[in-house]
Structure formats: C-alpha cells, structure tokens
C-alpha positions, 0 to 999 in steps of 0.5 A: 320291390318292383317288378311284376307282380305275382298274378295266379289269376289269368283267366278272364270271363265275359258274361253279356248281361241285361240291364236288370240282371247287371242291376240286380247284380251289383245290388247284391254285390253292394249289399256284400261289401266285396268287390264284383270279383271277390263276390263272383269268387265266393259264388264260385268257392261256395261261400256264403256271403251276406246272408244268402246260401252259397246254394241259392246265390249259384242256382241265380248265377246260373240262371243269368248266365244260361238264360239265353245260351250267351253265357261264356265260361272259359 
C-alpha cells in the first residue's frame, strides 16, 4: 500500500473555548461514543446523535461559537 493517503478533508477550524463550554463539550461527545471530530460532523451533517435532536445540539453549538464573536468558521 503506502503512499499518501487519500485526505478529502483539508480544512482546519479552530474554535477558543471557555473551560465550561470545552467540559460540556466533551461530555456530550462521551456520551455519543464518536470522536470530537466525527460528533462536530454530525452536528454539521444534522445528524442525530445520542438522543439529542440534530436542531437542539446546532442551536448550542452556535451559541458557544457566537458567544463572544471569537468563533472562527473558515
């Protein structure tokens, strides 16, 4: 095999977090049992995951990321 593997994603995001929001965070994404980056893509994809609406966890997300005008979406 070898080589370079086939990468499709290419983009990077960083997003400043307070301590709360990074612990509430990765609470929600233990509860799901995804990676943080596989649980931030079915936020995105509007999946449902662990028994949160897609709607509800997007609205939450949101809030965190817009809180303080920091959030970056690039």
């Amino acid at each position: 095999m070898g080589g370079k593997p086939n990468r499709t994603r290419r983009h990077q995001v960083l997003v400043r977090l307070t301590e709360d929001e990074y612990t509430m965070l990765m609470n929600q994404v233990k509860r799901s049992g995804l990676s943080r980056e596989e649980y931030l893509r079915s936020l995105i994809n509007k999946k449902k995951v662990s028994g949160y609406s897609a709607e509800f966890l997007q609205t939450r997300i949101e809030k965190i990321i817009t809180k303080d005008g920091n959030g970056l979406w690039q």
